[in-house]
Each structure stands twice: as C-alpha cells, then as structure tokens.
N, C-alpha and C positions, 0 to 999 in steps of 0.2 A: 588871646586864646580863640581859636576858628576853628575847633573840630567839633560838629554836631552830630551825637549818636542820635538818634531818635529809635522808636520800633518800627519806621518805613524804611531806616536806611541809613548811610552814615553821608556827611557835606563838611567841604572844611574848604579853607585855601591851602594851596600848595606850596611845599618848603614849610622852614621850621624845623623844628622839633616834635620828637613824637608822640602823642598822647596832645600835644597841642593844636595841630596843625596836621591836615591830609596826607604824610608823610607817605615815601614806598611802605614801610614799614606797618602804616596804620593801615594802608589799602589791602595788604596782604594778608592780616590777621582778620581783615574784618571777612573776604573772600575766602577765608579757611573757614571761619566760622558760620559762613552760609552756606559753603558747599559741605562741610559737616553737619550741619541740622538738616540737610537735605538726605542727607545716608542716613542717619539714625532717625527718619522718619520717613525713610522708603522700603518697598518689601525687594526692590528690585538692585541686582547687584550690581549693572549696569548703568548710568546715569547721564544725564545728556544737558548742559546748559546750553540756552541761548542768550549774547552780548552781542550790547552795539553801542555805538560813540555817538553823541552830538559832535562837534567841528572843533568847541574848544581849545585851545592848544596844548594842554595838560592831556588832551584824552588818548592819543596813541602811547605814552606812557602808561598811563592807567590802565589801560586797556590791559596791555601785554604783562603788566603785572598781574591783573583779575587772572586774565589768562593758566599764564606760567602755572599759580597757583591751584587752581583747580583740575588742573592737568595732574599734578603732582598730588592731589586726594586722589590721582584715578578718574576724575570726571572727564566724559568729554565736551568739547565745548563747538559748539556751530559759532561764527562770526560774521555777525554782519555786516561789519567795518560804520563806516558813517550811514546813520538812521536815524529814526526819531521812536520817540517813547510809544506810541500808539502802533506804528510799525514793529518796534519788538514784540509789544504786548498781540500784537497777532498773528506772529510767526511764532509764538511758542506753540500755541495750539495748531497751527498748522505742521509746525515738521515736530509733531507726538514728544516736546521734548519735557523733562519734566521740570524747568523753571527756567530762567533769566534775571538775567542783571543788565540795567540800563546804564549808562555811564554818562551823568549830565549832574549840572545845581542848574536844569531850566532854565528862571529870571534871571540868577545871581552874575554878575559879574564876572568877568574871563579866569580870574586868579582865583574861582572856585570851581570843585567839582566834587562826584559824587557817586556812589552806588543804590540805584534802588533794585529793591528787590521784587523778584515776580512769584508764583505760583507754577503750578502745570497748565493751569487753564490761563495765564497771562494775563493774570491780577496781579496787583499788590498785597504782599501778604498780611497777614491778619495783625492787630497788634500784641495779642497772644504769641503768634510765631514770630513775631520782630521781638517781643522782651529774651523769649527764647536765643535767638540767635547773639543778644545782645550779652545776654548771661554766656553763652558759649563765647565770645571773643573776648571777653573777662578773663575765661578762666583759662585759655590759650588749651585748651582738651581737645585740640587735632591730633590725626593719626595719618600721615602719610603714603601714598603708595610705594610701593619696591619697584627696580625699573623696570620691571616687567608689565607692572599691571596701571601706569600712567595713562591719560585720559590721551582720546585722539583728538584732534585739531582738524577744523574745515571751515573753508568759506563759503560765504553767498553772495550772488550779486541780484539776486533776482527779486529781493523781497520785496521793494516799492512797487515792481510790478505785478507782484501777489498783491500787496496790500491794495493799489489803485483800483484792481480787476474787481479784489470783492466790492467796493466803493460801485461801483458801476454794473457791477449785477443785483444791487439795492434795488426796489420795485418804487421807491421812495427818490429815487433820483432820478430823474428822466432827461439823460444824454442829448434826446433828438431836441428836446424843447428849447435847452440851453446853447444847444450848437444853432440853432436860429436863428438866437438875438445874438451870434458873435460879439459877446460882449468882448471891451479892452480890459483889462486889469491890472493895476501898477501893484508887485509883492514886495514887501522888505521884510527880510528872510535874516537882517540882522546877521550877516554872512557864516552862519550855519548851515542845518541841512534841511531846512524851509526851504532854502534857494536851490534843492537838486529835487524832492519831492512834491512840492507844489506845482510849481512850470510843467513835471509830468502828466498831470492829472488836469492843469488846464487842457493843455494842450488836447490832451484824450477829449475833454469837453468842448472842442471848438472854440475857445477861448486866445484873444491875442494877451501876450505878458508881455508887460514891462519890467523890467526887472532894476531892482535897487536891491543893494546890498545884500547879493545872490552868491559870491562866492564863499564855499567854505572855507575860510582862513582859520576862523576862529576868533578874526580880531573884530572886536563886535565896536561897528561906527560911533554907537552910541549905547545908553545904558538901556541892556537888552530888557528890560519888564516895559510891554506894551499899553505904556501910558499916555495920555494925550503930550505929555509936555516930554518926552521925549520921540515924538512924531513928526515935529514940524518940516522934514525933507520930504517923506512921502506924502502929508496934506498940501506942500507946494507943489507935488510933482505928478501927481493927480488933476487938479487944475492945469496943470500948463500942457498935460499931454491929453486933456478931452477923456480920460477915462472918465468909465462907468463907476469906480467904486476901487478902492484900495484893499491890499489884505497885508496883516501883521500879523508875524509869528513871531514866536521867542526861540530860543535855540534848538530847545527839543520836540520843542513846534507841538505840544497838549494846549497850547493857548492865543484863542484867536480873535484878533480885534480885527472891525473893518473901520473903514474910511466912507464918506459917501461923493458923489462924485463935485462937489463943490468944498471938496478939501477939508471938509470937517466930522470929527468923530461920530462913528456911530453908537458909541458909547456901548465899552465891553460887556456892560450888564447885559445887552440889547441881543447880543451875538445870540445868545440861549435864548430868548425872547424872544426873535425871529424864527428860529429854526422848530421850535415848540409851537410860532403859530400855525404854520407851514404844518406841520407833523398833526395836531391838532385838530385840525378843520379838516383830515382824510380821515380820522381815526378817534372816536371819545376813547379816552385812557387818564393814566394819571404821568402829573408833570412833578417832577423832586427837582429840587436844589437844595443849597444849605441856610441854615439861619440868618446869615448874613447878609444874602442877594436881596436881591429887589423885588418889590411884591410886584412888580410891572407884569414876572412870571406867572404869580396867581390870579391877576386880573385877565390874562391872555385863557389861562386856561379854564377859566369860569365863563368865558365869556365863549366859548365852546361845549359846555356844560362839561366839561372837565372837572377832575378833580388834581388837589394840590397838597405836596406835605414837605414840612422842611427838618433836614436833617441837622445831626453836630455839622459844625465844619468839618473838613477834612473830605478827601476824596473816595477815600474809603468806606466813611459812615454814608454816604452819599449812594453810593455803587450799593453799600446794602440794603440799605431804604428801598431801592427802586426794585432789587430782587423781592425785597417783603410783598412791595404794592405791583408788583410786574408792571414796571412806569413804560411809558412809550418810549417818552426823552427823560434826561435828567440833564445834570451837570452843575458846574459853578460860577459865581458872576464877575470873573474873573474871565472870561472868555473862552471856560471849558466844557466841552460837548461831548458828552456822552449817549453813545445809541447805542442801547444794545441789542439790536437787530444785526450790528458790526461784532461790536462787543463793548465789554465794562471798562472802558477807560477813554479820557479826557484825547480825543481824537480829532485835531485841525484840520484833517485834510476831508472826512466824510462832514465837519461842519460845510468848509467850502461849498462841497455838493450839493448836501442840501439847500442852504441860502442860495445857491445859483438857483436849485429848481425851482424856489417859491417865488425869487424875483423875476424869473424867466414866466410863472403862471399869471402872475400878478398883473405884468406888463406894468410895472412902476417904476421910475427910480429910485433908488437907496433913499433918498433923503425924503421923496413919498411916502414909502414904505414905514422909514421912522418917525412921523411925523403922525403915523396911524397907530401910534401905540401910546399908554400912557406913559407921561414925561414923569417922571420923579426925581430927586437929587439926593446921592448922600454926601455925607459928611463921616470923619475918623477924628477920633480925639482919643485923650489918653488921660489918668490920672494917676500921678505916682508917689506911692502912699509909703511911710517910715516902716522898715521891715517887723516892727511890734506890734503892728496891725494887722487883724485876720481878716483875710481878703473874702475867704468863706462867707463870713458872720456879714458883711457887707452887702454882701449880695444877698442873703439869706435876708435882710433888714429892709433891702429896695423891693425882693418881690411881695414883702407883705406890706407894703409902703404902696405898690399897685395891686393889691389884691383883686380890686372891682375891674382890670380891665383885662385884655386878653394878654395870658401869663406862658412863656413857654421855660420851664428850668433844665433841661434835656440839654444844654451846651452855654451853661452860663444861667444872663439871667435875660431873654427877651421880653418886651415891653408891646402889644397893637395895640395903640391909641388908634381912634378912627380916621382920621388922613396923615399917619405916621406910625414909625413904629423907632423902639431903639434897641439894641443890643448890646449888653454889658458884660464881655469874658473877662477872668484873672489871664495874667502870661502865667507863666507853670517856668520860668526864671527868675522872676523878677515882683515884687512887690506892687504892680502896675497893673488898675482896671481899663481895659479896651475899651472904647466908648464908639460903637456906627449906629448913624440915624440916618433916615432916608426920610423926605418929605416933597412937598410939590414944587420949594422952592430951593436953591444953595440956602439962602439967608437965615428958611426955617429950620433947617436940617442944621446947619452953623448953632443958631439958638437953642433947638432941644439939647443937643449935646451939652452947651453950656449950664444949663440948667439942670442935667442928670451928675455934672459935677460939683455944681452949689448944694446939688442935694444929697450926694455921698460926702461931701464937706458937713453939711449940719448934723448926719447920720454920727461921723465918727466924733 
C-alpha cells in the first residue's frame, strides 16, 4: 500500500489499485474534493487554480487529470506546465488566483507523485483545511458543472521569469557584486526542473553553469533526496572543473544543498545557516527553524544579538512560527529556505541568491566560509516498540526523566543538554520512537542516541 492521504496533500506511487496506490481514479477524487472545499469556502462564483508539474514522468498525466477535473467543478485553471513548488507558490498571488496545486513527491523516487495544495496567498494550506478537504474526498460530496458553466483553460510560460525578477529586485541580493566575482557553478538538477530554472537565474547573475543532470526527463540519475552519498558525481565534477562551489536540487527544487569547491559537502543543515548569517549581520531580527535542525542556527543568530525559536517540524508550523515572531529567515535543515521578504515557502532558487551575495561580500571561499561556523554532527536512530506499549506515556516518562535540563514538549519530546541536544517524536503509523541528536562529534551524537534507547528500554 503507497497512497499517503495526509492534511498537506495526497503521495502515492503510480498504478495499482485504487484506494492503494495513486490511481487516475484517486487523483481525480482527491482534485474534486479540493476544488470543492475551495467553492464552499469562497464568496466568489468565479474561481481560478494555479498547477505546475515537476519533470517526473507520471506528471503530464496527472496533470491533465488535475486539470480535466476541475474544469468540470467549473474552475478555471492557469498552467504552468513544468515549474517548481516555490515558483507556483508565487504565481498564485501574483495572477490574483484563489489557490494552486503543485504536482511533485519532491525527494521520493520517479514511481511517485503527488498533490499539494496551496492557499490564495500561495501557502500550504492549514491542517484544519487539509482534514476538511480530506473528509470531503471520503465522502465523494462533489457537484459538477453543466457544460455550460466548465472552468476555462490557459497557459503560462513566463513565470520563471516573474519569479527570477522578483529574486533580483530583493535589496538583499546584490546582482552587481556577484556578477564580479563571475563565479563557475556546477548544478545537478537531478533532471528535473532545477535544470531549466536555476541556469536562468545564474545566468541573470553573471554566473558560468556547468550543467549535470539538467535535462527534464524525469528519469532521475540517482536517488533524487540531496544526500551526501548520493552526490558523488557532482563532488567529482566540481573538482575536475575548478568550480567555485556546487548546487543541488531535488526535483521540485524547495531543497537546497551545496558543494564546496574541493568537492565536499557543505552540509545541508549549513545551507540555512549561511543564508541567515548573511541576513543577520544587515538586519537584528529573529531566526526559526524546526526542532530538529541544528543549533549551528542559533549560535549564528546570538552571535548577531539575534534572537531564535524552534518550531514542530513540518513546514507549515515553521511558516507560522515566523509570522508570530515576524522572522527575517526561517526554514529547515533539510536544505530549505524560507524568506519572507519573497514569500512563505521553502524557495532554492532565492537561497541561491542570497548565498551568492554573502559569498560574493565575504570574498571567501565556500569551504572558508564553512569552516567559519560552528561544526556539529547529527545522528537518527529509531526504536521500535510492541504495539501494547503507549508511546505517549514514554515520552511523557523521559521528559520528567530530564526535568533539570532544557525541556521543549511542543513536537515530541526535545532534550538541551549543554553541548548537545536530543530529540524524541512517535511516527503517527507505527509503534516507533524517532531518535535525532546532534553533538560536536558523529561518535557523540552516535552515543547519545544509544543511550536515549537504553534508557526508554529500562523506562518500559
């Protein structure tokens, strides 16, 4: 079974059976039942989606199925054809439209895909509005137009270069500084649509590309989530070609790792951590990310008299955080950057810019530049517990187990020890506590882990 409803959105692999597997069938009810919660919760008779595809090979079917379907509520629909999630999510509020749907599974593998869903303002919608839409595709309560009143149909070709423009009339990105140092840059774009939207925006930047796995096929070289151990093409081909520094996208391109110019990670946590120094040292504000990340971010932003707060995971608790605290940056350690100067969502391509301009200020190389921040390691571990065990009461056991030290239970159960920290979620599937620690070294971050499982071991 591969079909994940969630309230962000539905993901499954393709083919199958329905109700199992991302079927026509399940794409179409799930696209009736958002462009339905969108009517029963508008005043306006009229109604206008924005849709765009990642490269995947599944997507121009899905697409046209999204399509068809909301056509036939009567919606109309703008098409972006191949795009990336940040670029939808700012062409909704640009052409007044009142929501979007993006068409990607981002990391996941070619034999998945998916629908997330947008707002009017080209957010993600809330998870109140995803139970909603979720309950409506349950209960199949669409209502169809007559042929009279079916939605109209249009394309666009011009958004990357809507989205590029506003990139570059940022006060925050400085074009002239970065076309200077003509840097090189080798992109692996994972042949999605990284490799039609990034080269743009270099290019606008005075920037030479190299390009790796730049076409959009869809057929992805390698396994598309931007880890160091599925890297090792663009860390050799950074070295061999004298570039300045690597970029890595995943297919819908919200996530961005770099390289540095001797072939080795700049470690994805780092991406945010960079772009937040940068941001930081023009402006005292507050820095969000999620529970999860690395405190590397709150040392950067204290060390600017900044302040710092950390959200649930998810991108969503994330985006709201930074509305409460009106953050400068945010994002997640995962390699996604959020400015909302651009706007609220997980955006590679105004990371890019910005890490150009700081590195362009700096006058450093990449591997300077990471060498100036503090180093940390985490570690993931898991423990999986007989389903008769309350995963709750576990947790509920370890944070009175650390009482004395700094407690966060807002997403789980977090741990700040004073050169460490750990983090302990339930799955919400499966009987299995998530175990991340982060420390100075792998070996101690390896260790703490092990010991937060000896000790929900003597707990139970």
């Amino acid at each position: 079974m591969s079909l994940i409803k969630s309230i962000s959105g539905i993901r499954g692999t393709i083919g199958g059976k329905v109700n199992d597997n991302l079927t026509p069938l399940d794409v179409v009810k799930f696209a009736s039942a958002f462009g339905t919660w969108l009517q029963n919760n508008s005043n306006k008779k009229d109604l206008t989606l924005v849709i765009g595809r990642d490269a995947r090979i599944s997507g121009q079917m899905v697409s046209s199925l999204v399509t068809a379907t909301l056509q036939g509520l009567g919606i109309n629909v703008i098409d972006l054809g191949l795009s990336t999630t940040p670029t939808v999510e700012i062409m909704v509020p640009e052409l007044k439209a009142d929501g979007g749907i993006i068409l990607t599974a981002s990391h996941n593998p070619k034999q998945w895909n998916a629908l997330k869903l947008l707002n009017n303002k080209g957010e993600f919608i809330s998870g109140e509005n995803g139970a909603e839409v979720l309950a409506l595709a349950e209960s199949e309560d669409f209502n169809y137009a007559e042929v009279d009143n079916l939605g109209k149909y249009e394309t666009r070709d011009d958004a990357f270069d809507i989205h590029i423009q506003q990139i570059l009339d940022l006060p925050m990105v400085d074009a002239e500084a970065i076309k200077a140092k003509k840097f090189k840059v080798v992109l692996d774009a994972v042949n999605s649509t990284g490799g039609i939207a990034i080269p743009m925006l270099l290019d606008k930047l005075g920037c030479k590309t190299v390009k790796l796995y730049c076409e959009p096929t869809g057929h992805f070289p390698h396994n598309p989530e931007p880890l160091k151990e599925h890297l090792g093409d663009i860390c050799e081909l950074v070295k061999k070609e004298g570039a300045d520094f690597g970029v890595v996208v995943d297919p819908d391109v919200d996530r961005l790792a770099l390289i540095d110019e001797k072939g080795e990670m700049f470690g994805e946590e780092y991406t945010l951590v960079a772009v937040a120094d940068y941001l930081l040292k023009n402006k005292n504000g507050v820095a969000i990310s999620n529970l999860s990340s690395s405190r590397a971010l709150r040392d950067v932003a204290k060390s600017h008299n900044s302040d710092y707060f950390a959200s649930a995971v998810g991108e969503v608790n994330v985006v709201t955080l930074m509305k409460e605290k009106n953050a400068v940056i945010g994002g997640e350690g995962n390699g996604g950057i959020i400015y909302p100067d651009l706007h609220y969502g997980r955006d590679s391509l105004v990371g890019v810019a910005l890490f150009l301009t700081h590195l362009a200020k700096e006058n450093k190389t990449v591997s300077e530049l990471r060498a100036g921040y503090p180093s940390y390691f985490m570690g993931k571990k898991k423990i999986e517990l007989t389903p008769e065990i309350n995963v709750d009461d576990i947790l509920t056991k370890m944070e009175k187990e650390y009482q004395n030290e700094e407690v966060s239970t807002i997403d789980g159960v977090k741990i700040d020890f004073e050169n460490n920290w750990v983090h302990l979620r339930k799955s919400n599937t499966e009987p299995i506590i998530r175990i991340y620690t982060e420390a100075k070294s792998q070996e101690e971050a390896d260790r703490l882990g092990d010991e937060m499982i000896a000790k929900i071991n003597s707990l139970i």
